[in-house]
N, C-alpha and C positions, 0 to 999 in steps of 0.2 A: 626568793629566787627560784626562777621554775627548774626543774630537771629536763636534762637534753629528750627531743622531741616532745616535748610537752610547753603547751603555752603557759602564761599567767592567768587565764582565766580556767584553765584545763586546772591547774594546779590547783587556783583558791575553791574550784569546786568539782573536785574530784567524780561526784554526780554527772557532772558534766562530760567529762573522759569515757564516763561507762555509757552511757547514753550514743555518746558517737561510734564506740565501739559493737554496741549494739547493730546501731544504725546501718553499720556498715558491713556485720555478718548479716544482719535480712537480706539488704542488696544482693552479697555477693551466694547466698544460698538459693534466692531466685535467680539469679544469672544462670546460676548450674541448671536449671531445669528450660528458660525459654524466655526470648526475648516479649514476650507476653507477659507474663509472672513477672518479668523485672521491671515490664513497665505499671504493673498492677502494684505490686511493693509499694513502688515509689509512690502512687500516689495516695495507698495508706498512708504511708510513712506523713504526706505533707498536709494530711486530711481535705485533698481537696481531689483536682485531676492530672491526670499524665498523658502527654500523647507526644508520640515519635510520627514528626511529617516530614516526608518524602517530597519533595517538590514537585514531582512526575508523581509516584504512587496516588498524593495525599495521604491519611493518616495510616501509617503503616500498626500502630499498635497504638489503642486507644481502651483508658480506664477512667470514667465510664465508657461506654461507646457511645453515648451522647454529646460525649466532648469531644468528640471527632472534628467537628465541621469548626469551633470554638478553636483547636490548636491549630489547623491547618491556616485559617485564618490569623491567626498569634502570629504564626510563623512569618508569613505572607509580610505582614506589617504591624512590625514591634512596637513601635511608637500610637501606634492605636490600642495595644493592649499593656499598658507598663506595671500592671500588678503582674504579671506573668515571669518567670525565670525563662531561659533561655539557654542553651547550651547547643554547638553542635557536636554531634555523635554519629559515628558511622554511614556520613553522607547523606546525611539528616540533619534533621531539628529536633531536640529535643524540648519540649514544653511544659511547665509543671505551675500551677495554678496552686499556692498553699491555700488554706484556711485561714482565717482571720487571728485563731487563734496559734499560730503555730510563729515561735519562733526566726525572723529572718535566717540566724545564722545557721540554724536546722536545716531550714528549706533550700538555703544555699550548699550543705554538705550536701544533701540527698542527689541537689541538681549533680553536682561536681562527679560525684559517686558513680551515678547510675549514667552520667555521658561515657566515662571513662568505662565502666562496664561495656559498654553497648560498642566501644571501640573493640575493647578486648574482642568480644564475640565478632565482631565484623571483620578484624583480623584474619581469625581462625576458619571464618568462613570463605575470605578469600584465598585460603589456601588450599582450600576444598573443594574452590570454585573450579579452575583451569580442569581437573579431573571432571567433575561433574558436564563441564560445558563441550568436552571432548566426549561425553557419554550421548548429549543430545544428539551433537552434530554424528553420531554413528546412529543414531533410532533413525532420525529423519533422511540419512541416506539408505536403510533400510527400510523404510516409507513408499521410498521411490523406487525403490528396484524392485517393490513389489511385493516383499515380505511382511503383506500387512497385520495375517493370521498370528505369526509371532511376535510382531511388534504388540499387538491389541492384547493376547495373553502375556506378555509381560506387566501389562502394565492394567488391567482389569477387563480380561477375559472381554465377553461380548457387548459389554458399558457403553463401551466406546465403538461407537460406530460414523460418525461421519467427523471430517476435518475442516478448518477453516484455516486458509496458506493466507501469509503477508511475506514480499518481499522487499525488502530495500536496500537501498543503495546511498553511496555520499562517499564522501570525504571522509567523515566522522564514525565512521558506523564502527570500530572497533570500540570506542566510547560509550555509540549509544547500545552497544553490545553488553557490557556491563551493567549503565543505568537501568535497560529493560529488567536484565536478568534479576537486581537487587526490587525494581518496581514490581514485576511479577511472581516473583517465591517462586519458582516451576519445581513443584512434586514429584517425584516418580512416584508416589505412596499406591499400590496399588491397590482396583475397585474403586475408585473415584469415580465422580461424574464426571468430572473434568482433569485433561491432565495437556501443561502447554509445553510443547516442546520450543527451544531458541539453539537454533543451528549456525554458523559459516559456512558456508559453501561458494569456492571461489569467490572471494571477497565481496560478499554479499551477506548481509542477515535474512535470516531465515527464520519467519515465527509458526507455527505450526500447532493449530491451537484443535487437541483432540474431544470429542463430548457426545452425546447422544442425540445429533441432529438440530439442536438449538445452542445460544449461548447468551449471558446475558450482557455481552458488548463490554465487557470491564477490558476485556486484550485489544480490541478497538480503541477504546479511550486511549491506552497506554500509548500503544502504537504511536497512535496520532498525535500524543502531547509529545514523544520521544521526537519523532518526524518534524515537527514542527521547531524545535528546541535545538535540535542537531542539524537540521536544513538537510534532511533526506529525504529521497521519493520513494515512494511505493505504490505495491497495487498488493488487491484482495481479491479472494476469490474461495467461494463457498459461502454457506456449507454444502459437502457435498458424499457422497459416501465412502469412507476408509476405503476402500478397492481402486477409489478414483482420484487417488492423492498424486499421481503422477501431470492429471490433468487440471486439477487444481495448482501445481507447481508450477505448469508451463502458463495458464491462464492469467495468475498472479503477474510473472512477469510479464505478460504482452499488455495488461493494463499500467502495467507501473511505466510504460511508456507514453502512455496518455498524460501523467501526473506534471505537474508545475510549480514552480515558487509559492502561486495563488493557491494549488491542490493539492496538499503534497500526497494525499491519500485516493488513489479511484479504484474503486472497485471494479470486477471484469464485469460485472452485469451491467455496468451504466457505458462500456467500452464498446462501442459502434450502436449505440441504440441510438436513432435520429428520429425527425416529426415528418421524415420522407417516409419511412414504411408504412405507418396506419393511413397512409393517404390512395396507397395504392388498392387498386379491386383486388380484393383477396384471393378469390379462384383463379383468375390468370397470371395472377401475381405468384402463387402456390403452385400453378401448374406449369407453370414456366421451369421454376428454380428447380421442382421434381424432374421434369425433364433433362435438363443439365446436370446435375449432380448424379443423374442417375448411377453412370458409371465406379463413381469413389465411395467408397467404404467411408465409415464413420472415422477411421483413423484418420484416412485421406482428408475428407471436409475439416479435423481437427486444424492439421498442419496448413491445411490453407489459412485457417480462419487467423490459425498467430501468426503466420506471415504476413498477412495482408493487415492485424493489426499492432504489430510489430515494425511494419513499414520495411525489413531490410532482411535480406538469409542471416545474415552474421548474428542480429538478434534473435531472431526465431530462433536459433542454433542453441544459444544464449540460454533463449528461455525455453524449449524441448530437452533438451540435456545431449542436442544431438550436433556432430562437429558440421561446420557447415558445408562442407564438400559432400556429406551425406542429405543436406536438407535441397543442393543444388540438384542432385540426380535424383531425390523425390519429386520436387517440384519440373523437373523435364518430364519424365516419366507420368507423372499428372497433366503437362500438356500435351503429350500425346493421347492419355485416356479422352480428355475435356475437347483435342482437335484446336485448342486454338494457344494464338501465342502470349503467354501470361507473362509477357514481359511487357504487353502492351498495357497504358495506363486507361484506355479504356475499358479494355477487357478485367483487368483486377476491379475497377470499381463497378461493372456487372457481377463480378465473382464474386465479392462483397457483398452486395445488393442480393445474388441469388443463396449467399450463407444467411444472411438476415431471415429466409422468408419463412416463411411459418409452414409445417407439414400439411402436404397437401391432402385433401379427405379420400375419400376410395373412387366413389366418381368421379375427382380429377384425375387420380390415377389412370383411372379407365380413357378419359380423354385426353391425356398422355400419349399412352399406348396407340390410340386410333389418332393422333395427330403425328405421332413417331411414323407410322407408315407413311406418310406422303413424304415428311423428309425429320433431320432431327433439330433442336431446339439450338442454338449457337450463340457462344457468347459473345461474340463481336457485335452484335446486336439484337434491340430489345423486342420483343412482339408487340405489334400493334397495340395502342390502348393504354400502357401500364404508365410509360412518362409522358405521354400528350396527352393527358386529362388536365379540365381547368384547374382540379385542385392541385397536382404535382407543375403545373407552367406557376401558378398562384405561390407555391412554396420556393421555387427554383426562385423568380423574382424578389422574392421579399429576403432570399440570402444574400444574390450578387446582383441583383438590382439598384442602380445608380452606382459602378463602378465607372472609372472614367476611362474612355476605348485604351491608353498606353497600359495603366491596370490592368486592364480584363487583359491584352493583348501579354501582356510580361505575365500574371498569373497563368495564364491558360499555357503557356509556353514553358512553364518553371514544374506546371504538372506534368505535363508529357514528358517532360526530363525527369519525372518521379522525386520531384523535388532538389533535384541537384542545381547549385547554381550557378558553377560554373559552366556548362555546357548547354544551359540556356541562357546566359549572359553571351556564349559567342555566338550564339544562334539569331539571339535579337541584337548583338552590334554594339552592349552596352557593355560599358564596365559593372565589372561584380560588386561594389558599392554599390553602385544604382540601381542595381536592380535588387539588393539587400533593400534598401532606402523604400522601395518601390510595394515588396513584399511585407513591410512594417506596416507600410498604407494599405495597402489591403488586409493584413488582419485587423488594424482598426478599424476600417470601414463594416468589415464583416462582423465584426465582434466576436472571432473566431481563432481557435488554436490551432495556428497552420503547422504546428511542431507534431499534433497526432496525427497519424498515417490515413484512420476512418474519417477524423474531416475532410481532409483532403479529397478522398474518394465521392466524397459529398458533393464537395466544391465544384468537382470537376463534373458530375451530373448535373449539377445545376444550370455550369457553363457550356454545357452542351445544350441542355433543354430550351435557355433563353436565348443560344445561338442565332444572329441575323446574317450576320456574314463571315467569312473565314476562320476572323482571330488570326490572320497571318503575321508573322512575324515582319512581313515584308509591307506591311499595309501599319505597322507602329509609329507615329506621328514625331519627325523630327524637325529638333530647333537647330542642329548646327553645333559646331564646336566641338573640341576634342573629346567629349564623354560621350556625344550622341552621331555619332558619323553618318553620313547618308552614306547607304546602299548604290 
């Protein structure tokens, strides 16, 4: 008969009692030191390997580390690996491969053991977490305001010098707020190469990934397996230089407005680049945009450039950090400097087009200057040359070429309302179905995301260049009946 807590086999072999006892002070003497060492333990103990997978991370602690790729895969699908244990642990997988030689019932206490360890620790770590994650979100608003000098000596002195910003947004992001933080380990340990700060800011995640000018994309991967997994968008932006973390913040988000189901990730450097710029003649093309922008400071060209790739003040606001009643009386203020009215949807996609263009060299400067004296450069329109060439009529066509005239006619009419559709549906006479209906048909035709603000801008260059007649709302081809009324 056994004695209480002890089995009949623990009993008839007493060896057996000390052994598990054994067992299970290694486990818990590595646990005290590092979820590393506990997964190392373990797969002495089983004389084979051990690895803790992350579904997002992948292997988060792997003994060997050859057996990294081997658990992560275990994990993935059990039924293809059935010599393997399995246990989950701490929002993980735990995976333990014995020895041939090693006892089932062994290899099953070790699993048991070290899941429940790995809880333990993951416990205590979320309770550390809430403190910790209120630590980041003050670095990264101290980021932005500017205090880069002490943020960077906090955390390893001159190491760190440039940043790389993600922003996202969703539904889920208090979720994937957690999952990142447990995928990514973020260290304060200072003198590191790397150090990733995970913020909230106004209900947004904020990843903020500090280093010395390069990275090797492991905060990328995460990112995007997170993004993907949680159904959030984002945009990226850098790297760039600690000093300039402000404008990487704003950047992040005016491309996270580009992003889609199909993308949840764009970065702000793929954010207005189109196969219209390299088509234009570069000096007129460069001494134009110099001419125009002459007036605005770099800050100014900033806040145009995310408004216009932002598509709305409210989000530029959004994403500058600034209220929008502040972004409205910069942008009046700007079209008083520029002379023209940048409400017009012509005029932003010149202003778009002249943010695109590449610095002009010093003898354009000079021919600036001596073209400034007869009169000054205007954005209401282009200078001869730059969109009537055959290569830019050759790219305008091959966008909105073969549109059908009520398309073109409802598109060209939904831009100039800067995308809104109700008051280009009562413009053209239709109901706002139909003209939704309408605008579906031309992003499939186009193959194009009429939801980012710089396609559009595109769009509507193109519908100008290939222009034959009006595009009147009054010239849109009706059949009659209650949807379609004649004029």
């Amino acid at each position: 008969m056994s004695t209480t807590g002890t089995t009949g086999h623990e009993a008839a072999c007493p060896g057996g009692a000390r052994q598990a006892r054994e067992t299970t002070d290694r486990l818990l003497r590595a646990a005290t030191r590092s979820g590393a060492h506990l997964i190392a333990e373990a797969a002495l103990l089983v004389q084979g390997w051990a690895v803790l997978a992350d579904p997002i991370a992948g292997a988060v602690y792997s003994t060997p580390a050859a057996a990294a790729a081997d658990g992560v895969h275990a994990a993935a699908d059990p039924h293809e690996h059935p010599y393997c244990l399995q246990r989950p642990a701490a929002g993980a997988v735990l995976v333990l491969a014995p020895g041939p030689t090693v006892p089932p019932e062994l290899a099953a206490r070790v699993a048991t053991t070290t899941a429940a360890l790995l809880d333990v620790r993951g416990q205590r770590a979320a309770e550390l977490r809430g403190e910790q994650m209120r630590l980041h979100t003050t670095l990264v608003r101290l980021l932005l305001a500017g205090h880069t000098t002490a943020v960077a000596d906090t955390l390893g002195g001159n190491r760190l010098t440039h940043a790389t910003v993600y922003r996202l947004t969703g539904a889920d992001v208090p979720t994937a707020h957690q999952v990142l933080w447990r995928a990514v380990r973020p260290s304060l340990a200072p003198h590191a190469d790397a150090c990733t700060l995970l913020g909230r800011l106004d209900g947004e995640l904020v990843v903020a990934e500090l280093h010395r000018g390069g990275d090797d994309g492991r905060v990328l991967r995460l990112v995007s397996r997170v993004s993907e997994r949680h159904h959030l968008l984002a945009g990226m932006a850098g790297p760039l230089p600690l000093a300039e973390m402000p404008t990487a913040h704003s950047d992040a988000a005016a491309a996270r407005h580009s992003a889609t189901a199909d993308r949840r990730i764009v970065p702000a450097d793929a954010v207005g680049t189109s196969r219209l710029t390299p088509l234009l003649p570069t000096a007129p093309y460069a001494r134009w945009a110099g001419a125009v922008l002459r007036p605005l400071t770099a800050a100014h060209q900033h806040l145009l450039l995310v408004w216009l790739r932002t598509g709305s003040k409210p989000r530029a606001a959004a994403a500058l950090g600034l209220s929008a009643g502040t972004v409205r009386a910069r942008i009046r203020e700007l079209s008083r400097l520029l002379r023209a009215d940048l409400e017009d949807a012509t005029v932003q996609a010149h202003l778009l087009l002249a943010l695109r263009a590449p610095a002009p060299a010093d003898d354009a400067d000079a021919d600036a200057d001596s073209e400034n004296e007869n009169g000054p450069e205007r954005l209401e329109t282009l200078p001869t040359g730059l969109l009537d060439t055959d290569a830019a009529r050759s790219w305008a066509r091959g966008l909105v070429g073969g549109l059908e005239p009520h398309l073109r006619i409802a598109l060209t009419c939904w831009l100039d309302h800067h995308a809104r559709t109700a008051p280009a549906a009562a413009e053209l006479h239709v109901h706002r179905t139909t003209l939704a209906n309408w605008l579906t048909q031309c992003a499939e035709h186009l193959a194009q995301n009429l939801g980012d603000a710089t396609v559009r801008a595109e769009v509507h260059l193109a519908l100008r260049a290939t222009r034959t007649g009006p595009d009147d709302p009054a010239a849109l081809p009706r059949r009659g009946g209650r949807t379609y009324r004649r004029l």
